[in-house]
VEXNU-30258 format. One record per residue (C-alpha): residue number from 1; x, y, z; residue in one letter. Coordinates in nm, 3 decimals. Each point is the difference from the previous one (the first is absolute). Example, Ala and Ser with C-alpha at 12.3 -4.5 7.8 and 13.67 -1.06 7.14 Angstrom:
[1,[1.230,-0.450,0.780],A]
[2,[0.137,0.344,-0.066],S]
This chain:
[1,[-0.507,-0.465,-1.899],X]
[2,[0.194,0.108,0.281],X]
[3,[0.367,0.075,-0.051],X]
[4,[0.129,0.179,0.293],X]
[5,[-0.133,-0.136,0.397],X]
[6,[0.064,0.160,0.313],X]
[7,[-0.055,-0.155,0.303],X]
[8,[0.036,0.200,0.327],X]
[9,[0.027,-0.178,0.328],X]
[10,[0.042,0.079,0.392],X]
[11,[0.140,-0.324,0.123],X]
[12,[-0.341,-0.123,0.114],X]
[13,[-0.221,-0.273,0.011],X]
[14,[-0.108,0.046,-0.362],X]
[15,[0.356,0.049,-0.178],X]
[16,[0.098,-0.306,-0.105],X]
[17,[-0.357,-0.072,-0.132],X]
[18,[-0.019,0.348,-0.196],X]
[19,[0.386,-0.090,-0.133],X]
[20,[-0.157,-0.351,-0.090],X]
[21,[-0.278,0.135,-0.186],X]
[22,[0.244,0.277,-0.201],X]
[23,[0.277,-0.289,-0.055],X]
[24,[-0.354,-0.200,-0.182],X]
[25,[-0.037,0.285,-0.228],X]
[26,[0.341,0.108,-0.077],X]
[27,[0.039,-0.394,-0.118],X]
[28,[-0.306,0.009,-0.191],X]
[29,[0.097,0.344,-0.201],X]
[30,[0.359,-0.015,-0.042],X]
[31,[-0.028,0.335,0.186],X]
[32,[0.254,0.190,0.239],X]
[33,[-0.003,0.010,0.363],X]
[34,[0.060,0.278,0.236],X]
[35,[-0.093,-0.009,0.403],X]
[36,[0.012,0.253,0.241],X]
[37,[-0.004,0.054,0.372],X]
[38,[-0.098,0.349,0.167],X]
[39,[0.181,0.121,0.327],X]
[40,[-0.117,0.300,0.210],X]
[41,[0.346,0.050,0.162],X]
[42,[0.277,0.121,-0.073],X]
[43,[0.288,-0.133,0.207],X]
[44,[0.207,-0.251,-0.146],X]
[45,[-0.154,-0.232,0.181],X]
[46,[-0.311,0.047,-0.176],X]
[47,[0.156,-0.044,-0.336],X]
[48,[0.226,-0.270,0.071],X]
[49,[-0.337,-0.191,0.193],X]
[50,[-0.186,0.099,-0.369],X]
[51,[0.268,-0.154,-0.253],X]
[52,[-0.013,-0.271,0.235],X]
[53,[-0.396,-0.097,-0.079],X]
[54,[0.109,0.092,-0.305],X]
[55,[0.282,-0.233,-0.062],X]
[56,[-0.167,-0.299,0.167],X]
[57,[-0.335,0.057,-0.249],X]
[58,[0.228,0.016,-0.301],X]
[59,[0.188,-0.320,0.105],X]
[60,[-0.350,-0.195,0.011],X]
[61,[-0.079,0.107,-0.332],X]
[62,[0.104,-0.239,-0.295],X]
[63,[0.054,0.263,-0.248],X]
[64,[0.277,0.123,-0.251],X]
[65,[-0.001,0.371,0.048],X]
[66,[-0.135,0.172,0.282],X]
[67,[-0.009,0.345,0.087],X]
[68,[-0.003,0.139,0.358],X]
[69,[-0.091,0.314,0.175],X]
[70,[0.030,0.158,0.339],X]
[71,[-0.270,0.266,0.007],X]
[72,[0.032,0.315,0.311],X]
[73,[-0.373,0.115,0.127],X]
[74,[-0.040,0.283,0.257],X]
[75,[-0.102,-0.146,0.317],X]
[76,[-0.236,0.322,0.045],X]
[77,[-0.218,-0.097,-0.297],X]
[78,[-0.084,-0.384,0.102],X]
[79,[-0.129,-0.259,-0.229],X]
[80,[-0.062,0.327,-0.228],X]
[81,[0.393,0.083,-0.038],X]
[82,[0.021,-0.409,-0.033],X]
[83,[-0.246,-0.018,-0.351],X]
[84,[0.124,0.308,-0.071],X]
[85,[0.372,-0.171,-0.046],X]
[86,[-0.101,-0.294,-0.151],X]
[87,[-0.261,0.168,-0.292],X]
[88,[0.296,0.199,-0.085],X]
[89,[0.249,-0.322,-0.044],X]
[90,[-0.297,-0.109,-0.226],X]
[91,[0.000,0.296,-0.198],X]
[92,[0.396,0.011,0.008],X]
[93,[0.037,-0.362,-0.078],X]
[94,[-0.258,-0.029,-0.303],X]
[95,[-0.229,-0.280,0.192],X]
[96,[-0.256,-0.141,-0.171],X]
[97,[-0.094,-0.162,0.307],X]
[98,[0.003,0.020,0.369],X]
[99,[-0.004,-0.302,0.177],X]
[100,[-0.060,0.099,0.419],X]
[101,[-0.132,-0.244,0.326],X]
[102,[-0.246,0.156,0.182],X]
[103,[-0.058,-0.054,0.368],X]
[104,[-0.369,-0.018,-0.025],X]
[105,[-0.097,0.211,0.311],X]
[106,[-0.354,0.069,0.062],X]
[107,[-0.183,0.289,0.169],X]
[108,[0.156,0.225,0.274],X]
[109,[0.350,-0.161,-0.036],X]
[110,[-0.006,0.105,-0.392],X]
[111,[-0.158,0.309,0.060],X]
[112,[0.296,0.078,0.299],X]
[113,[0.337,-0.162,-0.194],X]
[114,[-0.143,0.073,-0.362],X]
[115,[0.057,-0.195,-0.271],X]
[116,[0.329,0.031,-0.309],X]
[117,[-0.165,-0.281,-0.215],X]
[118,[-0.333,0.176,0.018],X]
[119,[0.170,0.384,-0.084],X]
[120,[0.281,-0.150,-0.263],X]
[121,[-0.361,-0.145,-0.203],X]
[122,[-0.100,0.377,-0.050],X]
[123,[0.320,0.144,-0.045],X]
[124,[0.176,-0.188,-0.263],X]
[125,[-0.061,-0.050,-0.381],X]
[126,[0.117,-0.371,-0.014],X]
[127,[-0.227,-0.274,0.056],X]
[128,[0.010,-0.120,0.411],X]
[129,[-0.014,-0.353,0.138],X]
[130,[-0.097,-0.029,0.341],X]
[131,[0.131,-0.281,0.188],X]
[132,[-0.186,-0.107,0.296],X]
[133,[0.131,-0.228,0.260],X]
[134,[-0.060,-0.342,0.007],X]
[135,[-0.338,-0.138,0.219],X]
């Protein structure tokens, strides 16, 4: 069923759950594996901070091929510019499917800081898993 699974991740609390779950389904499909991290800077600092969650989420994966990607968002567009990059490494990549955590924030907090996993679910074609964080 699912060939191709992206999973993007920020380094949070839900990352290694949301790699977990895509690491499941890559095993159970024989499928490939890409992951992605989004910065909004664009010092070298930024970049070199990114391949860094990058690097250390690709070394806890027990896979045979994995693809990585840095993604760039404008700072001035907020979690918009954020979805924005990652539908289009979706559409880019060919995923199937979209694995994401989610940060389950509730009323004025999600209304304030917005929410990726929440705009990525209406903005991509693939099918989106949303990984909550653990109780």
């Amino acid at each position: 069923m699912y060939k191709k699974i992206m999973v993007a991740i920020d380094g949070g609390e839900t990352t290694q759950r949301a790699l977990e779950e895509a690491q499941n389904i890559v095993n159970s499909y024989n499928a490939e594996l890409c992951i992605v991290h989004c910065i909004t800077g664009e010092e070298e600092a930024d970049r070199a901070a990114g391949n860094a969650v990058l690097e250390k989420a690709k070394e806890s994966i027990d896979a045979l091929s994995i693809d990585t990607y840095l993604l760039e968002a404008n700072i001035a567009y907020g979690t918009n510019g954020i979805s924005e990059a990652i539908g289009n490494a979706v559409n880019e990549w060919g995923a199937d499917l979209l694995v994401v955590g989610t940060a389950n924030r509730r009323g004025l907090q999600r209304f304030v800081i917005g929410s990726v996993a929440e705009q990525l679910v209406s903005l991509v074609g693939a099918s989106v898993l949303l990984v909550r964080p653990q109780d």
